[in-house]
N, C-alpha and C positions, 0 to 999 in steps of 0.2 A: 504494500500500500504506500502509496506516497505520504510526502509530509505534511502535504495541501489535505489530502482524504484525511489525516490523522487530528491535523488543528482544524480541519470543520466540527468533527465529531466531537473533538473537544471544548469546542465554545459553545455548540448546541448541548452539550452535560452542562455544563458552566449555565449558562444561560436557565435553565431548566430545572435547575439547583438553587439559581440565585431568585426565582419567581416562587416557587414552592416554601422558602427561608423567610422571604417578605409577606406570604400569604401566611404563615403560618405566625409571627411574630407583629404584625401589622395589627392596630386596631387594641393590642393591648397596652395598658398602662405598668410598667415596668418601669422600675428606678432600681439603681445598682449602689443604696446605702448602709455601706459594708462595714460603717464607723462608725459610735453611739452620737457623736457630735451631728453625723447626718442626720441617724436616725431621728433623732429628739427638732431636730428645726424643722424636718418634714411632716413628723407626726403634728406637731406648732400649727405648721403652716397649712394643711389639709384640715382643722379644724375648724368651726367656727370661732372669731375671734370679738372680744368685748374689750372695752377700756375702762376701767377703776375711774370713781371721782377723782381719785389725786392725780390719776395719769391723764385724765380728761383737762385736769387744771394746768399740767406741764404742758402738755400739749396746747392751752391756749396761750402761753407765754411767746409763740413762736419763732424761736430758736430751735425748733424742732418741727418734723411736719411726717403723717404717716408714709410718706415717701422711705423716710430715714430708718421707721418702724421697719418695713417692709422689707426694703434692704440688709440692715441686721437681724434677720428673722432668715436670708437669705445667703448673705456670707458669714455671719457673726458666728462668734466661739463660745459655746456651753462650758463656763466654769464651774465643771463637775464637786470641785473640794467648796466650793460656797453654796451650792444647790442644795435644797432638801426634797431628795428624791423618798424617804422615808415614809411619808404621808400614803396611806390609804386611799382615801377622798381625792386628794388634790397634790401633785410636785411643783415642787417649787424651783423653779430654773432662772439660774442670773446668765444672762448673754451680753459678752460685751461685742460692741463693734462699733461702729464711724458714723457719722452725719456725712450730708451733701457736702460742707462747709470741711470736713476732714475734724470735727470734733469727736471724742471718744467718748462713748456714753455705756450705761448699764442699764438693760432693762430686766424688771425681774416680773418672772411671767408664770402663772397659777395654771399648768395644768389638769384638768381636769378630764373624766371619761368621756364628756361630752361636747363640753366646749376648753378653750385657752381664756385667760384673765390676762390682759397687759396688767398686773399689780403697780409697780414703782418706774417712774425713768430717772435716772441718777445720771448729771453732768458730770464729768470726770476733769 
């Protein structure tokens, strides 16, 4: 057989491999968080989320804007040794990360089985 017969047969496997890969993995919702830091921002973040009086009153100070929430919710670092993950009811997670403005802040966030609580936002 030639080479031309051997690379047609082989792009039609290829080809036929690569449609059967995308029909079969297409359409579902897959994330690959393999880390507890991922885990805990995406479990955060697929919830429903509310904001506390006090974070409602930070928040109208505007130095801050849900934007910045969003984003640290999105890059931001779960520090595990100040979290009270021990709760029953509800864990208690501090995440620090940046504003738009490159400010460092802390927000400490009440999860819960149902919903997320933005509880505190701390300027750093």
């Amino acid at each position: 057989m030639k080479f031309f017969h051997r690379f047609a047969y082989y792009l039609v496997g290829l080809v036929i491999g690569i449609f059967f890969v995308s029909l079969i993995f297409s359409g579902k919702d897959t994330r690959c968080n393999y880390f507890p830091n991922a885990r805990v921002l995406n479990d955060i973040r697929n919830k429903p989320f509310d904001y506390s009086a006090k974070a409602s009153k930070v928040l109208a100070e505007k130095w801050i804007d849900t934007i910045d929430i969003k984003n640290t919710l999105e890059f931001g670092d779960v520090d595990f040794d100040k979290s009270n993950t021990e709760f029953r009811k509800a864990k208690l997670f501090v995440i620090e990360g940046k504003t738009t403005k490159n400010q460092a802040i802390i927000l400490k966030i009440s999860n819960r089985e149902d919903k997320a609580i933005l509880e505190e936002i701390i300027k750093k």
